[in-house]
MDTraj code that builds the backbone (N, CA, C; nanometers):
import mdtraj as md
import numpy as np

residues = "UNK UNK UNK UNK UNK UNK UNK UNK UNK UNK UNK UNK UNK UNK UNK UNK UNK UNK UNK UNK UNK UNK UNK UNK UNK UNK UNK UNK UNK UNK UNK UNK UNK UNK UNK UNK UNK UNK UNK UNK UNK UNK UNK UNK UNK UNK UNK UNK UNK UNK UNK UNK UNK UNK UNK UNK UNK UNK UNK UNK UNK UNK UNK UNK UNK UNK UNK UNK UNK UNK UNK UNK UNK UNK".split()
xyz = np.array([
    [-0.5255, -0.6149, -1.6048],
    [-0.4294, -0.7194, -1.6301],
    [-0.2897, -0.6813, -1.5791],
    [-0.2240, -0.5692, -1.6053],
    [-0.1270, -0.5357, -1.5579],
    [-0.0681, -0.5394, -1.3895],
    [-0.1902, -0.4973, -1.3111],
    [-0.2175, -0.5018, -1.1972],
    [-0.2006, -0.6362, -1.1506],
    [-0.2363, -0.7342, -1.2000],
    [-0.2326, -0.8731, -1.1492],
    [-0.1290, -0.9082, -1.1843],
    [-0.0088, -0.8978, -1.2890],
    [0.0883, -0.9158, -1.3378],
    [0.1844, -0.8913, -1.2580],
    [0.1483, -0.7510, -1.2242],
    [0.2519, -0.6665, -1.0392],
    [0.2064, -0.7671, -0.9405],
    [0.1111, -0.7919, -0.9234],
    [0.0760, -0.8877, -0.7638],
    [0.1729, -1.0057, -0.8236],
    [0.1530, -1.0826, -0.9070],
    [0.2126, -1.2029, -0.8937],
    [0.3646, -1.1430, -0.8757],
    [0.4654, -1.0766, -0.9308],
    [0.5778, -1.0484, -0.9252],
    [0.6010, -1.0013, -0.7687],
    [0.5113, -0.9513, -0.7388],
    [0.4992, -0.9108, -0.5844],
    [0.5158, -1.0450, -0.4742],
    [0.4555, -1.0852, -0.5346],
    [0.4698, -1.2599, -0.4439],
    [0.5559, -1.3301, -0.4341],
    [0.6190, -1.2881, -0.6157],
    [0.7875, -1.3520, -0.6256],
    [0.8943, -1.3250, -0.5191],
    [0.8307, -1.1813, -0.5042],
    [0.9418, -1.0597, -0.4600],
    [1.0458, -1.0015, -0.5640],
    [0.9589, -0.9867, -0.7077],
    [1.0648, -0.9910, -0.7984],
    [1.0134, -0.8087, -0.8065],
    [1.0701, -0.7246, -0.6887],
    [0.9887, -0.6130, -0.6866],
    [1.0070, -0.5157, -0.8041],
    [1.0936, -0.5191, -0.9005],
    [1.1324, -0.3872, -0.9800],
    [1.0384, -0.4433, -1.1165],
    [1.0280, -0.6106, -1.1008],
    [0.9353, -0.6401, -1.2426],
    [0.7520, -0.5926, -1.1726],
    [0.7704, -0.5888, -1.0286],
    [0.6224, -0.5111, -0.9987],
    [0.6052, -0.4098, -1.0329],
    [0.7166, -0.3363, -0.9698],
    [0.6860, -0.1804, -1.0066],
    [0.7116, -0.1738, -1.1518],
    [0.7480, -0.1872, -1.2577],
    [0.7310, -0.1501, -1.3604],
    [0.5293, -0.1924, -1.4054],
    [0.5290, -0.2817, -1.3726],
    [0.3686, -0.3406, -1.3776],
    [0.2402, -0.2432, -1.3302],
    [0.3227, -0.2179, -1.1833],
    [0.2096, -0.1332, -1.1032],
    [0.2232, 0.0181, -1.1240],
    [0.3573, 0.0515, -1.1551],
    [0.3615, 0.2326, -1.2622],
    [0.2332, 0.2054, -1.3946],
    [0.2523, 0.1546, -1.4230],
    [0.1480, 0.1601, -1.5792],
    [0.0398, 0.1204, -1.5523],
    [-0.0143, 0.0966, -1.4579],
    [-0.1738, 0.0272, -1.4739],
    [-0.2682, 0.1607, -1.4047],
    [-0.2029, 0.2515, -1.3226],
    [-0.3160, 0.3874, -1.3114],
    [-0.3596, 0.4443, -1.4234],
    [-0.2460, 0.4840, -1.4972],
    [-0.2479, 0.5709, -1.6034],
    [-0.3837, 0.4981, -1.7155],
    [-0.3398, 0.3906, -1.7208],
    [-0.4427, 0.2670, -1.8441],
    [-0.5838, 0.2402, -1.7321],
    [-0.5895, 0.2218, -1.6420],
    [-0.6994, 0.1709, -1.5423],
    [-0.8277, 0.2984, -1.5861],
    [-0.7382, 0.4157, -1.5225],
    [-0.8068, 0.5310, -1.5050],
    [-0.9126, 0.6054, -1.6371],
    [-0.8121, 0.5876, -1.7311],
    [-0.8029, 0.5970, -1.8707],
    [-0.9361, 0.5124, -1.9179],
    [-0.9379, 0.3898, -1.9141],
    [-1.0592, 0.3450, -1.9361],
    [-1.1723, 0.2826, -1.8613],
    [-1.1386, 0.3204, -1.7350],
    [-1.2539, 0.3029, -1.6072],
    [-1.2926, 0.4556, -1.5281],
    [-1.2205, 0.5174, -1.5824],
    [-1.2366, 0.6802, -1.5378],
    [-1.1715, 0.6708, -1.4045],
    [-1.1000, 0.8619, -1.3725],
    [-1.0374, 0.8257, -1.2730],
    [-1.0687, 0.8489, -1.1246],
    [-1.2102, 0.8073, -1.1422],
    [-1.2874, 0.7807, -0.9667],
    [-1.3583, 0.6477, -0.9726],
    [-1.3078, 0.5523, -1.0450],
    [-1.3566, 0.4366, -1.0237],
    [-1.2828, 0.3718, -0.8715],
    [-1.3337, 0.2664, -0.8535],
    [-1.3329, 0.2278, -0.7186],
    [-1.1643, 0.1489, -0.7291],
    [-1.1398, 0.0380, -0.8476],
    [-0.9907, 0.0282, -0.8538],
    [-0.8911, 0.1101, -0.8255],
    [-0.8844, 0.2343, -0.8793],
    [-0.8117, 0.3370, -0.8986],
    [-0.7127, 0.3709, -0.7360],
    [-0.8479, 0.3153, -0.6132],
    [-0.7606, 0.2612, -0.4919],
    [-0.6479, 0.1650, -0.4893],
    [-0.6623, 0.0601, -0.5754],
    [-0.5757, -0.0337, -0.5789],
    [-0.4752, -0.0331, -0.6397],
    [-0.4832, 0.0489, -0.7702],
    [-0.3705, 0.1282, -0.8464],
    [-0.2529, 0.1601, -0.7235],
    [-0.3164, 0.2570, -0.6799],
    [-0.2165, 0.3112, -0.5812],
    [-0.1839, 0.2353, -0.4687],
    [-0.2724, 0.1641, -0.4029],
    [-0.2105, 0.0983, -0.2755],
    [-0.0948, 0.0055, -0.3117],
    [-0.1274, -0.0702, -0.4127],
    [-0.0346, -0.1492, -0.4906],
    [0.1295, -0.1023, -0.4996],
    [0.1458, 0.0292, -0.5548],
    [0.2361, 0.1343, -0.5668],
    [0.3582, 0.1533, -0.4352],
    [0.2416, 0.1819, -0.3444],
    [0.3008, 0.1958, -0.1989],
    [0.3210, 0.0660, -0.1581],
    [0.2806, -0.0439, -0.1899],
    [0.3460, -0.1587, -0.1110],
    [0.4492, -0.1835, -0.1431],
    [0.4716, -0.1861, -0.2857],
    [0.5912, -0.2276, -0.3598],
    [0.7229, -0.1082, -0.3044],
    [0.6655, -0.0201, -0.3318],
    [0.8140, 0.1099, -0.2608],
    [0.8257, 0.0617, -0.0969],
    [0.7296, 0.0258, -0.0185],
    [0.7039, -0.0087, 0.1291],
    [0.8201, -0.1031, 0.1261],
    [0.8224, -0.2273, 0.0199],
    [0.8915, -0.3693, 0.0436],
    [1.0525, -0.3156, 0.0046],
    [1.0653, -0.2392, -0.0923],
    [1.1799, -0.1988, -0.1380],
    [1.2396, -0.1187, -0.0198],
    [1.1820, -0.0357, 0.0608],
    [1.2360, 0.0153, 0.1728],
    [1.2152, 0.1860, 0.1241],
    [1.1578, 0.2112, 0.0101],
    [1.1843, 0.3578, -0.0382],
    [1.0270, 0.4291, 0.0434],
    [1.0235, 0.4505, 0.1388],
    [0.9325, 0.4596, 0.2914],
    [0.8964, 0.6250, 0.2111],
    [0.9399, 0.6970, 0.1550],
    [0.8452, 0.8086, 0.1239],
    [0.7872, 0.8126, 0.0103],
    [0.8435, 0.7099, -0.1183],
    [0.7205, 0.7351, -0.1658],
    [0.6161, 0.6497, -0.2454],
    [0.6316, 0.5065, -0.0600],
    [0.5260, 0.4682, -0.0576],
    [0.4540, 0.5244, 0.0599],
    [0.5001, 0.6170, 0.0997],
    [0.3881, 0.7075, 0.1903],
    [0.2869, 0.8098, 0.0599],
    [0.3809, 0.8447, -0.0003],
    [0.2496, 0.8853, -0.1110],
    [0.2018, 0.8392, -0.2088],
    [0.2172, 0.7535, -0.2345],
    [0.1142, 0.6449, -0.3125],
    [0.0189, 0.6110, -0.2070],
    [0.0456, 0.6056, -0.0971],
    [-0.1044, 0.5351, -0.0047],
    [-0.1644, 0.7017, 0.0130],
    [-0.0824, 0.7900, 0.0279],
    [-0.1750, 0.8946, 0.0726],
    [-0.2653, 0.9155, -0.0900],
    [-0.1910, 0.8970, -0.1906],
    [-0.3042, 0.8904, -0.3031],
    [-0.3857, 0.8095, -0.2971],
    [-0.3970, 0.6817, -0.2783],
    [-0.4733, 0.6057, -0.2407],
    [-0.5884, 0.5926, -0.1186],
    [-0.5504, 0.6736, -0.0298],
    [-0.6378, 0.7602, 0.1008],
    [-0.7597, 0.8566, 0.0166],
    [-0.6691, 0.9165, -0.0680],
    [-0.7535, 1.0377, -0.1425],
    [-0.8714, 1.0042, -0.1810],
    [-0.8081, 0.8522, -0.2934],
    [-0.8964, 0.8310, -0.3869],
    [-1.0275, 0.7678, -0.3069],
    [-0.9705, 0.6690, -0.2142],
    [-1.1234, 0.6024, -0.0987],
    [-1.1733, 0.7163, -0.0839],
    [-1.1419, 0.8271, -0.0382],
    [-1.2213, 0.9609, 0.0040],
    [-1.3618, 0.9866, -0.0814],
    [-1.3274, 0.9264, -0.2077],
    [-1.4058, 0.9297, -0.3192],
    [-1.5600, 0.8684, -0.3057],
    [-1.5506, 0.7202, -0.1860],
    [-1.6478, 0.6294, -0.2006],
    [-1.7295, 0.6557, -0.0874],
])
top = md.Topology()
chain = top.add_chain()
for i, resn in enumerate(residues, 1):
    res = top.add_residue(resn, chain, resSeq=i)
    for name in ("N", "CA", "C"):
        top.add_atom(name, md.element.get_by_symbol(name[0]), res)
traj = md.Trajectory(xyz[None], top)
């Protein structure tokens, strides 16, 4: 739920009410889907788009490289 909460704010472009959305939903996702479920990609790509749109270019380079990791998984 949280995750979808960040996308829609993402769409707004209302980016800081995303990122507060898309910070909290790994931690809770992971937590009760374990943390090699297949979401756990989206956690993070999510992360890096939002820092991507904001312009903060390093660290949505590592949120996608976490998100690289985690596909590594599948």
């Amino acid at each position: 739920m949280l995750m979808l909460h960040g996308l829609v704010h993402d769409a707004r472009g209302e980016l800081d009410q995303a990122k507060n959305y898309h910070e909290r939903a790994p931690a809770i996702g992971e937590k009760l889907l374990g943390p090699d479920h297949v979401d756990a990609v989206s956690f993070y790509n999510n992360l890096g788009e939002v820092y991507r749109a904001k312009g903060e270019l390093d660290q949505a380079r590592d949120y996608h490289e976490r998100a690289l990791a985690k596909r590594g998984n599948y």
